[in-house]
C-alpha positions in Angstrom: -54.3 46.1 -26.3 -55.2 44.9 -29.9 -55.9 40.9 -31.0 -53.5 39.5 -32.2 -56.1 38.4 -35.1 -56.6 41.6 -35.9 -52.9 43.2 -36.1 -53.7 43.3 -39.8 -56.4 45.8 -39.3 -54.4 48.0 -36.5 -51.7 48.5 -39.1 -53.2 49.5 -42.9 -50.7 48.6 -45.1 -50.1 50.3 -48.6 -52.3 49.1 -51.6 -49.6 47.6 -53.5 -48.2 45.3 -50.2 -51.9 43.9 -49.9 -52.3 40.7 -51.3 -55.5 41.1 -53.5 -57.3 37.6 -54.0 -58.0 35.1 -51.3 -56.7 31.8 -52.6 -56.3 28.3 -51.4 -52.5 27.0 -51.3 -50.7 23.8 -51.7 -48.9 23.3 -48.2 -45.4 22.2 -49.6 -44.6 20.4 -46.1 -47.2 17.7 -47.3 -46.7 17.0 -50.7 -44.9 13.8 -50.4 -48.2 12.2 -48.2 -50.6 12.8 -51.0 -53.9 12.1 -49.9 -52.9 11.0 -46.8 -53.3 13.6 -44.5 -55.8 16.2 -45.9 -55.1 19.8 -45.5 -54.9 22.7 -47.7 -53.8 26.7 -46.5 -55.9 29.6 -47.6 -54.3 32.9 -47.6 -56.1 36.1 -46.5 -56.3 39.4 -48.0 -53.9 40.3 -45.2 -51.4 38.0 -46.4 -52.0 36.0 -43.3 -51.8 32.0 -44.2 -54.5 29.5 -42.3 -54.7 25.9 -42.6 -57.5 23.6 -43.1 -58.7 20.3 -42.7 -60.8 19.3 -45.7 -63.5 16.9 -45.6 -65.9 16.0 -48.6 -69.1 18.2 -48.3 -71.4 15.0 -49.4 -70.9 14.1 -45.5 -72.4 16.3 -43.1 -69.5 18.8 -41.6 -67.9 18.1 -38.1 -69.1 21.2 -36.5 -68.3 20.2 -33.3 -65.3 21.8 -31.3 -65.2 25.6 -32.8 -63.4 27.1 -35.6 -64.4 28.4 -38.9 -65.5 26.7 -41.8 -65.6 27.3 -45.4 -68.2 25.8 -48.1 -65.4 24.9 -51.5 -66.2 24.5 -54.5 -63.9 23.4 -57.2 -63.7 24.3 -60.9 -62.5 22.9 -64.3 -58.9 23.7 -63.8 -58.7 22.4 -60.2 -58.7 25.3 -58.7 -60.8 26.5 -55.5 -63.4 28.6 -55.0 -64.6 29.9 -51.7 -68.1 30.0 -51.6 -68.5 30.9 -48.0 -67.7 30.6 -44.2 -69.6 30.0 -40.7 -67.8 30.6 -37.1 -68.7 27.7 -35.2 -69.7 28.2 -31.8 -67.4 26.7 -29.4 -66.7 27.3 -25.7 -63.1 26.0 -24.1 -63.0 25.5 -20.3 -61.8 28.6 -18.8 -61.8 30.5 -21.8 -64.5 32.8 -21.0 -65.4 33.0 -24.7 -69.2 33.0 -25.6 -70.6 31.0 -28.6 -70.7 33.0 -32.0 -73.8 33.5 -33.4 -73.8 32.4 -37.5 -74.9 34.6 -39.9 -77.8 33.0 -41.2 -78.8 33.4 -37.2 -78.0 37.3 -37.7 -80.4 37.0 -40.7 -83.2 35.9 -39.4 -83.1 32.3 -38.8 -83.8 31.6 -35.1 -81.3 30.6 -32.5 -83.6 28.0 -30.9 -82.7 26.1 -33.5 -79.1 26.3 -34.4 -78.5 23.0 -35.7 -81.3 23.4 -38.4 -79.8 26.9 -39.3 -76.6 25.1 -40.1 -77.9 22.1 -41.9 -79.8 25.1 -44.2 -76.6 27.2 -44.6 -74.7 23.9 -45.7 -78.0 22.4 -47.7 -77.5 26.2 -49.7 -73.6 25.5 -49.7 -73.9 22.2 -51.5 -76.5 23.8 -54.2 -73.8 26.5 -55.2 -71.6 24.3 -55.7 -69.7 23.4 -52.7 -68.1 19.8 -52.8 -65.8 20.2 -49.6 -65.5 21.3 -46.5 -62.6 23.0 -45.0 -62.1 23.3 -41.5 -60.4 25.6 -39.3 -59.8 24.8 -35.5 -57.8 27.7 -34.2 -60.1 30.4 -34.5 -61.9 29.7 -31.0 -63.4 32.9 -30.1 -66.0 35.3 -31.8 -63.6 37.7 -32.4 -60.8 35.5 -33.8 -63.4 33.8 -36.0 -64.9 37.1 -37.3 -61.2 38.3 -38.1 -60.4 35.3 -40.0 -63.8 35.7 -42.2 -63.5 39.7 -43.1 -59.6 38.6 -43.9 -60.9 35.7 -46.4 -63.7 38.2 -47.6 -66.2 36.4 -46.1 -68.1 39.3 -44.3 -70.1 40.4 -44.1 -72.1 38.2 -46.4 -71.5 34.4 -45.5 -71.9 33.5 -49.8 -69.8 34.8 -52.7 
């Protein structure tokens, strides 16, 4: 039995039904709370929608708790950029799921230290540009994470 994460993989759609840019979308349920609550949607090459908490990038990220999470950027017409994404490690009680190892981890960086590895991957987020952080929370396992990254182009490099 296939994911359900990865359904858009199991079933290749034509070229022309594939939406070709990642991009970040307004989420028309909250424009009446302005700043008030702070999420955003990304859409996936798949066409698949996910929603995002967004936190300002000049704080350090909540990494606790799982999920993805992607450096943003912003340019002069308001518009986002994606400048790259980390699976966060999480493990749910009973979930049998094991903790994801980042990329930066896959490149070289030691696992002993995993919070330093983050700190450089979001130290190397904020010099490219990023000035938020979006967060994901229902991508809890490896597999769901890794499926959410290769549909927002984020793999296999974590940076644009």
């Amino acid at each position: 039995m296939h994911a359900p994460a990865l359904s858009f993989m199991r079933d290749p759609q034509p070229a022309t039904s594939i939406v070709a840019a990642v991009r970040e979308e307004a989420l028309r349920a909250l424009a009446d709370l302005g700043e008030a609550l702070p999420l955003t949607a990304w859409r996936g090459r798949s066409g698949r929608r996910y929603v995002f908490s967004i936190f300002d990038a000049g704080d350090p990220p909540p990494l606790d708790g799982g999920g993805v999470l992607l450096a943003v950027g912003r340019n002069g017409h308001d518009g986002a950029v994606l400048l790259g994404s980390m699976g966060l490690a999480a493990q749910m009680s009973g979930d049998g799921g094991c903790p994801l190892r980042s990329a930066q981890t896959r490149e070289g960086i030691s696992e002993a230290h995993p919070a330093d590895a983050r700190d450089i991957w979001c130290d190397v987020m904020r010099e490219r540009g990023a000035c938020e952080w979006h967060l994901h929370l229902l991508a809890r396992t490896p597999l769901a994470q890794e499926a959410m990254r290769a549909d927002l182009a984020c793999l296999p490099r974590t940076t644009a």
